[in-house]
Each structure stands twice: as C-alpha cells, then as structure tokens.
C-alpha positions as CSV (number, residue, x, y, z in Angstrom):
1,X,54.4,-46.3,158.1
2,X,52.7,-45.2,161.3
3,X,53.7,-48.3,164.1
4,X,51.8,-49.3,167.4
5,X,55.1,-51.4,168.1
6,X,58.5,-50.3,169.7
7,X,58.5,-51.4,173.2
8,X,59.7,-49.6,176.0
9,X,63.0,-49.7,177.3
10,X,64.5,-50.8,173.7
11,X,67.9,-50.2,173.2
12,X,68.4,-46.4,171.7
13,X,69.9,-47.6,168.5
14,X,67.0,-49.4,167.1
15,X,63.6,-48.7,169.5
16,X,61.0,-48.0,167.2
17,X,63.0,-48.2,164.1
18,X,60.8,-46.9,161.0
19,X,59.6,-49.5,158.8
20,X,62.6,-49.9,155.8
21,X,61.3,-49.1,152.7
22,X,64.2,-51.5,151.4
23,X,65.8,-54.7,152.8
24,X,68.2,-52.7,154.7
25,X,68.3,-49.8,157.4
26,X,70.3,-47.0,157.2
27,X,71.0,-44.2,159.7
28,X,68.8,-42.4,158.1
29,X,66.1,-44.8,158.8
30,X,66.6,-44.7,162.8
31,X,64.5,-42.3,164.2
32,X,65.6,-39.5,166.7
33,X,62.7,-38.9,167.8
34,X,59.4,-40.8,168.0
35,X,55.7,-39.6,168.8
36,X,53.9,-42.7,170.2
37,X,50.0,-41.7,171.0
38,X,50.4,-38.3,171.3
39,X,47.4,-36.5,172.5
40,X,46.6,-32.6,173.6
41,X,43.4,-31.5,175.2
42,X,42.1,-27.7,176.0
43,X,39.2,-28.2,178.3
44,X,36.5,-30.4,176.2
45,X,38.4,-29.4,172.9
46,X,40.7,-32.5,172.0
47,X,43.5,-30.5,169.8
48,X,45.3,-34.1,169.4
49,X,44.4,-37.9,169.2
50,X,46.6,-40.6,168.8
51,X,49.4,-39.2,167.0
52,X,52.0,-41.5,166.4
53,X,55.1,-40.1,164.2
54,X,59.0,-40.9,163.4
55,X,61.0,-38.0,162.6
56,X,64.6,-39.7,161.7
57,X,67.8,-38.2,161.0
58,X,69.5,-37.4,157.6
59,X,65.8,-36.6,156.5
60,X,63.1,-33.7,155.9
61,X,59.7,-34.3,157.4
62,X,56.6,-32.3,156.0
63,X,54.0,-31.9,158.6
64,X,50.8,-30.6,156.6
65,X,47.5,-30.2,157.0
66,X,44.9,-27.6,157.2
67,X,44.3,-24.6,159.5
68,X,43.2,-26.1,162.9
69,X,44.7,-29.6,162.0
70,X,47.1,-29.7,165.2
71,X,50.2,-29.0,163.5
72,X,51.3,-25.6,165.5
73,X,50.2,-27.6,168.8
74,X,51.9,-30.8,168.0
75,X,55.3,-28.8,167.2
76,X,54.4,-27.1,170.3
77,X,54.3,-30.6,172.3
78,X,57.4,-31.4,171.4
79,X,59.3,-27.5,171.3
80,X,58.0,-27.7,175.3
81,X,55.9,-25.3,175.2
82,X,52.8,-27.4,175.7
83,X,53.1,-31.2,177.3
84,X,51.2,-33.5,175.8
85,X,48.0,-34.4,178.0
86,X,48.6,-38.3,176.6
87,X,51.0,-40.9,174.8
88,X,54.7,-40.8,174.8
89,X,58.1,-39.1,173.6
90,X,61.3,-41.1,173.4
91,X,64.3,-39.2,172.0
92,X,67.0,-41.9,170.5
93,X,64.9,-44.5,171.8
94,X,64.5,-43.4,175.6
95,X,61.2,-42.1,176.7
96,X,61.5,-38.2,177.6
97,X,59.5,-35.7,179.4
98,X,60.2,-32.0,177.5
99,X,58.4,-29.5,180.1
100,X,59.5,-26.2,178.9
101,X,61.5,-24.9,175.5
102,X,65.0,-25.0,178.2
103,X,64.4,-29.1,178.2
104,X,63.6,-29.2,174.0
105,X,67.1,-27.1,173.7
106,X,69.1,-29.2,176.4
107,X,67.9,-32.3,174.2
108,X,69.2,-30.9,171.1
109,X,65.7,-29.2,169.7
110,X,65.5,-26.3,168.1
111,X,62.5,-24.2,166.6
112,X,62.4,-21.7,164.4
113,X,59.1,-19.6,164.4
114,X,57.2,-18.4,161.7
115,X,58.0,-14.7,163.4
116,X,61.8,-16.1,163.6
117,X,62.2,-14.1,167.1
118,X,64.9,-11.9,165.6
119,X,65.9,-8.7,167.3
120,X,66.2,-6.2,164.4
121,X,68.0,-3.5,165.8
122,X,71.0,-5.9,166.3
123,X,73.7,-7.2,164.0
124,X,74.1,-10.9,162.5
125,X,76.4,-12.0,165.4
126,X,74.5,-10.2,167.6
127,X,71.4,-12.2,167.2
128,X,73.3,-15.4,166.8
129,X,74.8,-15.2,169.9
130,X,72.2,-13.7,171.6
131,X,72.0,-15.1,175.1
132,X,74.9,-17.5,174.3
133,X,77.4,-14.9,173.9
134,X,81.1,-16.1,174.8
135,X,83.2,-13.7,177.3
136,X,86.9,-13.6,178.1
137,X,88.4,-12.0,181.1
138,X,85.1,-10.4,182.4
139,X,84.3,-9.2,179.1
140,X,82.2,-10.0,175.5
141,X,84.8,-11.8,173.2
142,X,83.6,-10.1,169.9
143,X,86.4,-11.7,167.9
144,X,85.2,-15.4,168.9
145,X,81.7,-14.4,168.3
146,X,82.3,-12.9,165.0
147,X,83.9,-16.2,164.0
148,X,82.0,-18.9,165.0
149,X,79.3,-17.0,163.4
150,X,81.2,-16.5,160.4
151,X,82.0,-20.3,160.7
152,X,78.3,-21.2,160.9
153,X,76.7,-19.2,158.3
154,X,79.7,-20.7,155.7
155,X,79.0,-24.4,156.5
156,X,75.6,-23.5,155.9
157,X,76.6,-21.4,152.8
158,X,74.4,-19.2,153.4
159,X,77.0,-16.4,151.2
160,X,73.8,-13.8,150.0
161,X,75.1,-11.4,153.3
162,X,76.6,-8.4,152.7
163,X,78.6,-8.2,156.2
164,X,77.7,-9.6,159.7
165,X,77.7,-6.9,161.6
166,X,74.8,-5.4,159.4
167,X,71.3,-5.0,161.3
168,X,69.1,-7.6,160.9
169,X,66.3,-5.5,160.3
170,X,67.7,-4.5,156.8
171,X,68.0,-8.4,155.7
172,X,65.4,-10.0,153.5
173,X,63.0,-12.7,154.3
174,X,65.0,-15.2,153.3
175,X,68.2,-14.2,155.0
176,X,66.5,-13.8,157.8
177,X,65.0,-17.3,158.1
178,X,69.4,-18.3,157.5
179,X,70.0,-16.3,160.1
180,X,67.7,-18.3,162.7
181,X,68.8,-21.7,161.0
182,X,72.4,-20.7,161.7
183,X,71.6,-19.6,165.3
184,X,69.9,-23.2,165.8
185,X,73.2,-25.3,164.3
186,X,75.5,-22.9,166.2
187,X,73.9,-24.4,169.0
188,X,74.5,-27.8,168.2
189,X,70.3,-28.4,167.7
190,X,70.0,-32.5,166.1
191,X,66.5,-31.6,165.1
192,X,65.6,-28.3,163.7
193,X,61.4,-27.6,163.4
194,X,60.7,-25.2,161.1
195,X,57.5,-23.3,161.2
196,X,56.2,-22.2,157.4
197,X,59.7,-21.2,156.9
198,X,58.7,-19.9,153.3
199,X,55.4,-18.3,154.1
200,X,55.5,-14.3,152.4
201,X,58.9,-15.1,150.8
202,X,59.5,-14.2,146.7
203,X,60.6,-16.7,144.6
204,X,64.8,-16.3,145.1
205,X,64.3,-16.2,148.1
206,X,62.2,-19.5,148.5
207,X,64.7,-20.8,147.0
208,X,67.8,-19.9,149.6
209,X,65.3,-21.2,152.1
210,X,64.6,-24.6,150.7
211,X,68.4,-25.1,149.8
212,X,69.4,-24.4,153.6
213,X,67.0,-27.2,154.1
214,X,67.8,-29.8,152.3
215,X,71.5,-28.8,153.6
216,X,70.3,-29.4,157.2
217,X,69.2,-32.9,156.5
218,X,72.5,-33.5,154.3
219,X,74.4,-32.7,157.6
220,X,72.5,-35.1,159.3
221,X,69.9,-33.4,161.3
222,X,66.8,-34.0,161.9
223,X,63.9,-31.4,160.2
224,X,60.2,-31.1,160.7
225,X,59.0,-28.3,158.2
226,X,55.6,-27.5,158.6
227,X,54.0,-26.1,155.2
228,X,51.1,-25.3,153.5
229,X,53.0,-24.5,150.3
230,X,52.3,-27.8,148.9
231,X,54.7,-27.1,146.0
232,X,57.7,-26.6,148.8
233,X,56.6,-29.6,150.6
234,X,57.0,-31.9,147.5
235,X,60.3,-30.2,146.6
236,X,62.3,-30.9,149.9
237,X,60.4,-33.5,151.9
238,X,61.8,-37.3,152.3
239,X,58.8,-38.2,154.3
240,X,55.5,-36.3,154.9
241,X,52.8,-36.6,157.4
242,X,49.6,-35.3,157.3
243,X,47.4,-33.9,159.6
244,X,43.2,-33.8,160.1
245,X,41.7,-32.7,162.8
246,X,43.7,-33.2,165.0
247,X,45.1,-37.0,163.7
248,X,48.1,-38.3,162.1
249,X,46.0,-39.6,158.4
250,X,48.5,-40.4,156.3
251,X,52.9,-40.9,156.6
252,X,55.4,-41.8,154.3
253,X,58.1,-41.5,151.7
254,X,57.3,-38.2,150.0
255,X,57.7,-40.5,146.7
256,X,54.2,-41.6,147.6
257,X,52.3,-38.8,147.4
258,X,51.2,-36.9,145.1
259,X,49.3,-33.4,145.4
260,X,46.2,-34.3,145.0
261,X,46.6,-37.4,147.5
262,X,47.5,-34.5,150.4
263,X,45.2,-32.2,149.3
264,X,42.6,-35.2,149.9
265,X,44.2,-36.1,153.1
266,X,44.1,-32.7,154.2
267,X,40.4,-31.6,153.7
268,X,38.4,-35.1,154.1
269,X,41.1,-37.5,155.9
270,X,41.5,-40.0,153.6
271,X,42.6,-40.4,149.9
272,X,41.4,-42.9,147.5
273,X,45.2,-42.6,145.6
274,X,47.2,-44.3,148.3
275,X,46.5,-47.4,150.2
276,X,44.6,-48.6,147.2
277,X,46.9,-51.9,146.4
278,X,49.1,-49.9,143.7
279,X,52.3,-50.6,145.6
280,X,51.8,-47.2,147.5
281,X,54.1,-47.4,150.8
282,X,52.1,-44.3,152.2
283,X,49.8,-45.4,155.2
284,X,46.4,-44.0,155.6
285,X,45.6,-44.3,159.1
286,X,42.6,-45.0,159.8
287,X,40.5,-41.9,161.7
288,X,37.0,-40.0,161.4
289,X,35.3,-38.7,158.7
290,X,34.6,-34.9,159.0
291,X,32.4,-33.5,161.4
292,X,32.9,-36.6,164.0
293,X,35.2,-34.5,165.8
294,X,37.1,-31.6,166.8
C-alpha cells in the first residue's frame, strides 16, 4: 500500500494513484493528498523518517500509533505549522509547499485540535463565523450568519443543539467537537484532520462524533483521524496507517487489520498477522526494530 512510485509532474487526476484493491479505481481511490518521504528533524532528534502516505477522498484514514510515534508532528507537517525538514507534498497530484496553517486553509485543509480552539463565552454562530464573519453595508450580517450556520450544522445533522445562539461553553463534548467540524465544512475544507476527536467523551456522545465522521467522508472529503481508541479506529476507518517511531509500519484497507495486528504494529513495528501470505492487502513496511532509533 505504501508506493515509492508517482513521478513528478503527473497529471493531478491520477499522480500517485493508491494501489486498487480491485480491478477498477474509483474516486475514492485517487488520492488528495500524498506524503512522499516525509521527514522532520529537531536538532539530532529525527521525529520523522520516510513517511510515505495517501490520504484519498470519500475515505477515513486512522493514523495510530503510540505516544511519541510522530503522529501530532506529521499532522503538524501537513496543518503548516511545522515544514517538513525532507520528502515531498503534492495536493491533487501537484507538489505543494504548506508554510504556515493560512497556506493548509487556502488549499482546503482544515484541523481540528484536540483542544477544538473554541471560544466559550460565545454563541454557535459566533464561533463558526469567527474571523469569517460576513458584513453588509459597514455592518455584521447576523441574519446571513445565523443561516449559513444553521445550513451547515443540518447537512451535517448534527440536530442534538438546543439553539445556536447558546454559549458554547454550555455544550457537551461531543457537540462541541460538531461545532468545530461544521466551522471546518462551512469553510469549504476538502480534507478535515481530526486530532483524538473522541478522547474524554461518554459513550452517546462517541457516538455523534464518529457518525459526523463517517458523514464527512460520505460527502466526499477527505479525513485523517488520529486515535488511540482502537475500538473507534476499527469502527470508522476505510484505511489505517500506523505509526513507530517515527515511521510509517504498516497501511491499508482497515478490513486488514485486526486489533491485535495494530497493537503489534504499534509497540514493536511489525506484526506477524499481516504480510504473512494470507491474502492480507496491509503492507508492513519495512523499518527498525526498537531501540535502533528515535
């Protein structure tokens, strides 16, 4: 699952098309955006090595791994908050250079933080629109506002609010994380990262999160969900990728895995349940064994 190939200057439609798991390709299959030898260095600490990933649209991709694996500073490389000290990003096919979070959004990125940057003494449309807000003659157009926000959270059905002009600060965890989801399509975001969107969450409302979700990738967008809820990862994900010190160790269909066979990748790198000639489509990408580095 994890390619070397995709030459440059390929055509955006199909450069570095995933690997079909049938005879055919769908949309679905053509990535939006493509990792090709990502690496990230602090000083002599080497955060990232050779990460090569396809996040494609239509889908859910699960980035796990343990604490320290690289996943909050690979999501980082591509939000543009860090730049990547190696390797390549191509977004629909053309190589790209994402500098600060301003180039991530003008792309069509969007990330929503495990804090979810929410401003609790202000109202739903409030924080939707924060920053974006839309004015007429000289002054704030609340009625706009109110609607397209309105619009947003219905296509989204996200319908456990009580009003949108309540404070956000009186919402639960779960309509909280809708809230940042919403703000992220109402900016027209192709691929939405989400950051242990259910982390602290109860069980209801674990389950409005992973519904809004899946619901994303129905819409066709693009999702990275980093997770270390392994049952949320199984439930959602189309694809998963998983992270070890700092490398990309395993990718595929999440049909593939199995817990055990992350949990394996995750603390020693490698799995003896995929790769093994069983007709697994999972990759195990080759890397070191603990302790060699990072």
């Amino acid at each position: 699952m994890v390619a070397n190939s995709a030459g440059d200057g390929a055509a955006p439609a199909a450069a570095g098309a995933a690997p079909a798991m049938t005879g055919s390709t769908t949309l679905a299959d053509s990535p939006l955006l493509e990792l090709r030898g990502v690496g990230k260095s602090f000083g002599p600490v080497q955060a990232l090595t050779g990460v090569n990933l396809d996040v494609p649209v239509g889908q859910v991709t699960a980035l796990a791994g343990d604490n320290g694996a690289g996943k909050s500073t690979l999501i980082k490389c591509i939000a543009g908050i860090y730049q990547p000290s190696n390797g390549e990003l191509r977004w629909n096919g053309n190589p790209v250079h994402i500098h600060s979070p301003r180039d991530a959004a003008n792309l069509g990125i969007a990330t929503v933080y495990q804090d979810l940057a929410l401003c609790d003494n202000l109202d739903i449309v409030q924080n939707m629109m924060l920053g974006h807000e839309q004015v007429r003659f000289g002054i704030l157009d609340e009625v706009s506002m109110e609607l397209t926000a309105k619009q947003t959270l219905h296509d989204l059905r996200v319908t456990t609010v009580r009003s949108i002009r309540q404070p956000v600060g009186s919402l639960s965890g779960g309509q909280r994380q809708a809230v940042a989801v919403a703000k992220a399509v109402m900016l027209e975001a192709r691929l939405v990262i989400m950051d242990e969107p259910t982390a602290a969450l109860g069980v209801t409302q674990t389950e409005l999160v992973l519904n809004l979700i899946r619901r994303l990738a129905d819409t066709g967008h693009a999702v990275i969900m980093v997770s270390h809820n392994l049952n949320d990862v199984l439930a959602v994900a189309d694809r998963i990728a998983v992270l070890y010190l700092g490398r990309l160790v395993g990718v595929g269909p999440a049909a593939e895995f199995d817990r055990q066979s992350i949990v394996d990748l995750m603390t020693t790198g490698a799995s003896s349940r995929l790769g093994n000639g069983n007709g697994s489509e999972a990759a195990v990408v080759p890397g070191p064994r603990a302790g060699s580095e990072g």
